[in-house]
C-alpha positions as a LaTeX table, in Angstrom:
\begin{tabular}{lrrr}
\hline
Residue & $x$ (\AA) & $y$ (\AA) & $z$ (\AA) \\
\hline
Unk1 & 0.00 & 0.00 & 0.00 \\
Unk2 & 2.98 & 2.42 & 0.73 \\
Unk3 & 4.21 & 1.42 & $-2.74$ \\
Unk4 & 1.23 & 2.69 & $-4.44$ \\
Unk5 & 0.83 & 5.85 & $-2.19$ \\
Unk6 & 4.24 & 6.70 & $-3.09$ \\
Unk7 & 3.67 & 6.17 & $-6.64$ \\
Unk8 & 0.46 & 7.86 & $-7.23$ \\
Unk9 & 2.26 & 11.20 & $-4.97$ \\
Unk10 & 5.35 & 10.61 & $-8.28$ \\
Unk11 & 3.12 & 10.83 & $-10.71$ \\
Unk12 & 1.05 & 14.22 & $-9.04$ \\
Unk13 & 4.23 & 15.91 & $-8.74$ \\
Unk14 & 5.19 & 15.08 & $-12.37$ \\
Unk15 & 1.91 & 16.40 & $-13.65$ \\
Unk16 & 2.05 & 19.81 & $-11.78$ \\
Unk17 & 5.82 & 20.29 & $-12.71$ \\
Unk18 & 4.35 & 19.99 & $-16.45$ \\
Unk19 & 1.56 & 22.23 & $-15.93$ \\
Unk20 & 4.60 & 24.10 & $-14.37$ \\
Unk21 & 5.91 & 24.40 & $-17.29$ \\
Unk22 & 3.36 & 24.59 & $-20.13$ \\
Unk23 & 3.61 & 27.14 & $-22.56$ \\
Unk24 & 1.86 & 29.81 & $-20.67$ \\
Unk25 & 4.22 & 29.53 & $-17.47$ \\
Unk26 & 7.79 & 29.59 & $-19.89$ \\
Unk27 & 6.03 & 32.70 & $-21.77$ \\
Unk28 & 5.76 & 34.41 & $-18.41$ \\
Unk29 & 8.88 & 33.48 & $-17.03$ \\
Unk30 & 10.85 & 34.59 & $-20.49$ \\
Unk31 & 9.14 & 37.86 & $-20.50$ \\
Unk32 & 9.76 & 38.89 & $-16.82$ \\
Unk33 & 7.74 & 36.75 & $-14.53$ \\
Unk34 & 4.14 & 36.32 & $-13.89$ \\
Unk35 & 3.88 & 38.61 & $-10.32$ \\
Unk36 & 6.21 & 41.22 & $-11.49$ \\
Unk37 & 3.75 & 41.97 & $-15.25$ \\
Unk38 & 0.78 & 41.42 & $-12.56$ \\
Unk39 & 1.98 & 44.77 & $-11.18$ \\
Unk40 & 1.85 & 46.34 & $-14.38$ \\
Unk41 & $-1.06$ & 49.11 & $-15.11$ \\
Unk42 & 0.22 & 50.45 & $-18.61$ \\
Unk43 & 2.83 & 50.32 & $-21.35$ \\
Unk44 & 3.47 & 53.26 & $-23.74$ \\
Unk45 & 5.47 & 53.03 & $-26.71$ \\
Unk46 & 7.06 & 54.89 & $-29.86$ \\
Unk47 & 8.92 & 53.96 & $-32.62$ \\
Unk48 & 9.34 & 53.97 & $-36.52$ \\
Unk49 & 6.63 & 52.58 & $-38.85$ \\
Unk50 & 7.64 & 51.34 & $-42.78$ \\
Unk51 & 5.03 & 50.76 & $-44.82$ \\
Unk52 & 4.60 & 51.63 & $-48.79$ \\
Unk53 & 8.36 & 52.56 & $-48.79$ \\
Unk54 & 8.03 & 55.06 & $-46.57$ \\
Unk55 & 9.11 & 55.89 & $-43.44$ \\
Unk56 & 6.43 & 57.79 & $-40.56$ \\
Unk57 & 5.94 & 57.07 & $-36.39$ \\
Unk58 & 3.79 & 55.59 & $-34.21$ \\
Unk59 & 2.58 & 55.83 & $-30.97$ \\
Unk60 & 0.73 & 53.52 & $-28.68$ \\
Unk61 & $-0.77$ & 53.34 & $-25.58$ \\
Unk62 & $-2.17$ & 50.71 & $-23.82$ \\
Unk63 & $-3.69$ & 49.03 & $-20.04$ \\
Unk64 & $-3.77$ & 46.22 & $-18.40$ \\
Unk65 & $-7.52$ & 46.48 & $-18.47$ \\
Unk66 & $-7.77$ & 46.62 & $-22.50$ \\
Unk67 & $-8.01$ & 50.09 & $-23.40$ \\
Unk68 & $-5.43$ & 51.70 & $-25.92$ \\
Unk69 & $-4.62$ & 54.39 & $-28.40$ \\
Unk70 & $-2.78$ & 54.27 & $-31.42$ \\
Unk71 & $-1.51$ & 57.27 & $-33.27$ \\
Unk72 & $-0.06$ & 56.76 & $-36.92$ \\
Unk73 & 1.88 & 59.52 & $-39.24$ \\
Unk74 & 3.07 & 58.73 & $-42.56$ \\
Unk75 & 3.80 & 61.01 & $-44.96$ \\
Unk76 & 0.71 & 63.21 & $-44.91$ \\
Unk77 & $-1.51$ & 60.26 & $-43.68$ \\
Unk78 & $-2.34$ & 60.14 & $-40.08$ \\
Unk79 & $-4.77$ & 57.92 & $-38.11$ \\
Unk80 & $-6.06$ & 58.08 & $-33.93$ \\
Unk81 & $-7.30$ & 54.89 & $-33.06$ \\
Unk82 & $-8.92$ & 54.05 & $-29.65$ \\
Unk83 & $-10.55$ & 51.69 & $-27.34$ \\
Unk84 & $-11.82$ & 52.56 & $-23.82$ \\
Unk85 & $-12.87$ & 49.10 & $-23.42$ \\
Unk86 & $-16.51$ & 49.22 & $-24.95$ \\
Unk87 & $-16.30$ & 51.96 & $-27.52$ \\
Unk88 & $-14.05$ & 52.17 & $-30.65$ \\
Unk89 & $-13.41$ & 55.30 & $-32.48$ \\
Unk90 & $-11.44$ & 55.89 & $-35.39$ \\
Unk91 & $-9.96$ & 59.65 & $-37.00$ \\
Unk92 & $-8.13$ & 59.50 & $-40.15$ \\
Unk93 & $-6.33$ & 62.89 & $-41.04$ \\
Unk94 & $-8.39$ & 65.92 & $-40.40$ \\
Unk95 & $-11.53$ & 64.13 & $-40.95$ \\
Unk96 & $-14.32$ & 64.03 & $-38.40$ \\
Unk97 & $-14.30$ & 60.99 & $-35.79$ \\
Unk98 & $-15.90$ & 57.89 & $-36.83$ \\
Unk99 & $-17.30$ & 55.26 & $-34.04$ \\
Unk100 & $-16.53$ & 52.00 & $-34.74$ \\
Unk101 & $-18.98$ & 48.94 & $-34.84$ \\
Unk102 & $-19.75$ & 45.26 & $-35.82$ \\
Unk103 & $-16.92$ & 43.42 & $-37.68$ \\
Unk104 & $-14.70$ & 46.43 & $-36.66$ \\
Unk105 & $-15.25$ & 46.95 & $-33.14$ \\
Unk106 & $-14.48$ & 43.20 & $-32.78$ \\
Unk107 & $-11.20$ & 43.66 & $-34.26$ \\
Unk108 & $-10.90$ & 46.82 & $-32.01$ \\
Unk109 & $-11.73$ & 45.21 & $-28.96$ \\
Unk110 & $-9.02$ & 42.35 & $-29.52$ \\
Unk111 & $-6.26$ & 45.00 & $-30.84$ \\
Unk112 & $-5.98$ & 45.89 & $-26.90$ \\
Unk113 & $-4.18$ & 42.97 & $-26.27$ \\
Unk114 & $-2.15$ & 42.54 & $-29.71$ \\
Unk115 & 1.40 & 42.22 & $-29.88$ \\
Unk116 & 3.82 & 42.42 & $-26.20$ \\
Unk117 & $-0.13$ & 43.61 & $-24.65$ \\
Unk118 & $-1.14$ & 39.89 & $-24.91$ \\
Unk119 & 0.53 & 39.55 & $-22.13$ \\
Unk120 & $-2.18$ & 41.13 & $-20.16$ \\
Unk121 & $-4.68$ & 38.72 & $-21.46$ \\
Unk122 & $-3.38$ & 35.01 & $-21.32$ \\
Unk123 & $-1.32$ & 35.32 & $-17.96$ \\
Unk124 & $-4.31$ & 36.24 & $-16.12$ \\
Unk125 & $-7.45$ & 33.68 & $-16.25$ \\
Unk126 & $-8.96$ & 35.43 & $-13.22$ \\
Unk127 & $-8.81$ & 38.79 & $-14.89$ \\
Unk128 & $-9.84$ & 37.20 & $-18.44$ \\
Unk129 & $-13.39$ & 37.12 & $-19.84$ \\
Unk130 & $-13.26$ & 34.83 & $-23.32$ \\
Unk131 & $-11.54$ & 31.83 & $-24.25$ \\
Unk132 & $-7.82$ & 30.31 & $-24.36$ \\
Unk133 & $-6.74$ & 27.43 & $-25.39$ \\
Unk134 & $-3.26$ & 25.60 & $-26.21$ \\
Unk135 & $-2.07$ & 23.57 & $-28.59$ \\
Unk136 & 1.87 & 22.53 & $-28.08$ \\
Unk137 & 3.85 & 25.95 & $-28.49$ \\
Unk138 & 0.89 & 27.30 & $-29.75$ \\
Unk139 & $-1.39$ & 29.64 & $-27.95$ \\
Unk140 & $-5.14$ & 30.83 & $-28.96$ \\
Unk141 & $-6.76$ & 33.07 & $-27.28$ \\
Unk142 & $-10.29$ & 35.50 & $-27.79$ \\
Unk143 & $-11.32$ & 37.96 & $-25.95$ \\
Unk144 & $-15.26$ & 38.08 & $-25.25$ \\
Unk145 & $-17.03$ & 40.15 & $-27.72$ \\
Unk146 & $-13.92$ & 39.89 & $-30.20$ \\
Unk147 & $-11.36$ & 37.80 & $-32.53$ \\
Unk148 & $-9.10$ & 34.90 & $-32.24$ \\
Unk149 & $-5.57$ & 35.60 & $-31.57$ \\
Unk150 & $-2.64$ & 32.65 & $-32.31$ \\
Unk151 & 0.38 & 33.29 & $-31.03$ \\
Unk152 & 3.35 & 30.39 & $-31.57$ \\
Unk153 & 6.41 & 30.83 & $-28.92$ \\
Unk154 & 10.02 & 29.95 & $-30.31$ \\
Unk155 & 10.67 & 26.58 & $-28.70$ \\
Unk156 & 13.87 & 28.10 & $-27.44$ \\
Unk157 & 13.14 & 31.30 & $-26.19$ \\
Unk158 & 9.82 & 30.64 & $-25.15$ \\
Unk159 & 8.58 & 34.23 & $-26.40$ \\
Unk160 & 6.25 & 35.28 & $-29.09$ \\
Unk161 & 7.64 & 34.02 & $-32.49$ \\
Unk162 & 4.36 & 34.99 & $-34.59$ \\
Unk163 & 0.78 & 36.43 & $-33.63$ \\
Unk164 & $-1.40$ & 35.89 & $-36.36$ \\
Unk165 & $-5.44$ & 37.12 & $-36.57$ \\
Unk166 & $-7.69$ & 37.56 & $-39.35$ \\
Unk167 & $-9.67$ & 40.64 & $-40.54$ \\
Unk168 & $-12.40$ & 39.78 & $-42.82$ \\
Unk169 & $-11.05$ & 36.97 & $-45.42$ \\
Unk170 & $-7.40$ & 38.44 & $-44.59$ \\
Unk171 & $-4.95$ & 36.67 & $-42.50$ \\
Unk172 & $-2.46$ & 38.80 & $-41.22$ \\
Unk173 & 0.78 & 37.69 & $-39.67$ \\
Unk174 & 3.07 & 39.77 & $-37.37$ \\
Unk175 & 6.57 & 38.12 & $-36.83$ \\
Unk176 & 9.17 & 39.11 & $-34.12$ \\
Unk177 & 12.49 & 39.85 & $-35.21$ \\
Unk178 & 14.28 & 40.86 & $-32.27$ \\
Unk179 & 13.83 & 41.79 & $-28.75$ \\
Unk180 & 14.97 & 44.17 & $-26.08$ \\
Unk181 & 15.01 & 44.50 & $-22.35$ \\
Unk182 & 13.00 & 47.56 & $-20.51$ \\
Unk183 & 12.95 & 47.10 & $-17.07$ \\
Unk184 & 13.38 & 43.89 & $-16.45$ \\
Unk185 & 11.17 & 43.12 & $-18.74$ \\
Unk186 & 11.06 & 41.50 & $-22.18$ \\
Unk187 & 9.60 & 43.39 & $-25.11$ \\
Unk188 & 9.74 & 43.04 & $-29.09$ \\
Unk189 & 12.33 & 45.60 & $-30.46$ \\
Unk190 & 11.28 & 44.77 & $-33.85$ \\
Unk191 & 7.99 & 43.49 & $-35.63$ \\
Unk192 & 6.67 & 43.34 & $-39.18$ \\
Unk193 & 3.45 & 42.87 & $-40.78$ \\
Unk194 & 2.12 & 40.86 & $-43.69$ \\
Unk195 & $-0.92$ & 40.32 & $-44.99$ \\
Unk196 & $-0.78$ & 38.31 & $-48.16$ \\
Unk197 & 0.10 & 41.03 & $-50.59$ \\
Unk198 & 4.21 & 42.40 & $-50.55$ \\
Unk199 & 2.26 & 46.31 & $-50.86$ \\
Unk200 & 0.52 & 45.81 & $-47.50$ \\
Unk201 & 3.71 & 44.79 & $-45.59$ \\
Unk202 & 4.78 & 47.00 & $-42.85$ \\
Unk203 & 7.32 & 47.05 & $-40.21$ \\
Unk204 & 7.79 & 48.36 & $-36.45$ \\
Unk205 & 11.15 & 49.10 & $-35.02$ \\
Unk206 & 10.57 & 50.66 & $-31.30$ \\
Unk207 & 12.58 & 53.15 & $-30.15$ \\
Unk208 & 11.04 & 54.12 & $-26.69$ \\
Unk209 & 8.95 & 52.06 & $-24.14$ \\
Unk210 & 7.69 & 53.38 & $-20.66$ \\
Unk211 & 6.27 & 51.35 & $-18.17$ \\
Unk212 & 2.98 & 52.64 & $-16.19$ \\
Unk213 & 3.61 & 55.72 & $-18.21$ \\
Unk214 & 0.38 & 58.13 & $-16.50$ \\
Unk215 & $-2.63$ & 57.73 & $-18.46$ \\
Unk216 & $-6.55$ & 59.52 & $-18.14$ \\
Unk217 & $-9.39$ & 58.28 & $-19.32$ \\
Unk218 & $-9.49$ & 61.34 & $-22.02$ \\
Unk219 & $-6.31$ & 59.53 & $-23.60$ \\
Unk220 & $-9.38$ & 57.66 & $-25.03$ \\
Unk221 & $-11.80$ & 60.18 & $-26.10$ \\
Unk222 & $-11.02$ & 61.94 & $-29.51$ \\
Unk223 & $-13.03$ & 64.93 & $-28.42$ \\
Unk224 & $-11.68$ & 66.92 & $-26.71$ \\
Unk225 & $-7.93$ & 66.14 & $-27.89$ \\
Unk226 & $-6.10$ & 64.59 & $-24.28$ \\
Unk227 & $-3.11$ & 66.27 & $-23.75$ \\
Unk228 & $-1.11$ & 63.18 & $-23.68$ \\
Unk229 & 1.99 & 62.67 & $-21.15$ \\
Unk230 & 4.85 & 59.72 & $-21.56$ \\
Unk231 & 7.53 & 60.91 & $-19.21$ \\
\hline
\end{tabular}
């Protein structure tokens, strides 16, 4: 009898030291730890956007509770984007603000935990309100209300390798080139974009990352303009 109690306590321990270590857990540990991204509140970053052969900025801000705001120049296009958590709203150049809905505000509402942000999402089940499931080094996830994320991990880094979504019949693809440490923390340095078609590609290479940067709630409004603060 002490034979099989002592077996049957082997094999528990094996199974938690794999849950241990499922691809959730070595994501978490590669990027900084679980506890110490728990603590986080918000992430702002800048950097240089290619796209079309040209060369413009963006700027992006996002929460730990799924708001952001993304603000793209290129050339003499420029596009606000933002999410307060239930309301989209899109401004491209001078034109008038545009609220976002069906098809759109589902991509939206999934876009505030794209890229490094996912983080926020699939670390957290008691926070999380949707659906995750894994599949080897593979990790889906969708947040309630919006699309399906897949992101694959390198086998031997254990971070991000690809996140891929789809928009409409488009699949679109972002790849991780290289990485950089903030921190303590983990981040992509560089990511690029495709989406099927060489004229759509685009590229991200950031040049400036706060952590819990301060943020107000009018960061998410488009009207009145927030007077926005990253130092």
């Amino acid at each position: 009898m002490y034979k099989l109690y002592a077996f049957v306590s082997i094999l528990l321990a094996a199974g938690a030291a794999l849950a241990a270590d499922g691809p959730v857990d070595r994501w978490a540990k590669a990027v900084g730890g679980r506890e110490k991204v728990a603590a986080i509140k918000s992430v702002y970053r800048e950097g240089t956007l290619q796209f079309g052969g040209m060369t413009g900025s963006i700027k992006v801000w996002r929460t730990a509770d799924g708001r952001y705001r993304k603000e793209e120049q290129l050339g003499s296009y420029s596009s606000i984007e933002t999410f307060d958590g239930t309301n989209g709203i899109v401004r491209l150049g001078p034109g008038a603000p545009r609220k976002l809905d069906g098809a759109e505000l589902g991509v939206a509402l999934s876009k505030s935990f794209a890229n490094w942000s996912a983080v926020f999402f699939v670390f957290f089940p008691e926070r999380r309100h949707g659906n995750l499931r894994i599949d080897g080094d593979a990790i889906a996830f969708q947040p309630e209300g919006g699309i399906e994320w897949l992101v694959t991990l390198d086998p031997q880094t254990s971070l991000p390798q690809t996140m891929t979504h789809k928009e409409g019949d488009v699949t679109i693809t972002v790849s991780f080139v290289s990485y950089e440490t903030v921190d303590g923390f983990t981040f992509e340095k560089e990511i690029r974009r495709t989406a099927g078609d060489p004229r759509l590609d685009a590229s991200i290479q950031f040049t400036k990352t706060v952590i819990d940067a301060p943020v107000d709630a009018s960061l998410f409004s488009l009207e009145p303009a927030p007077a926005a603060t990253t130092k």
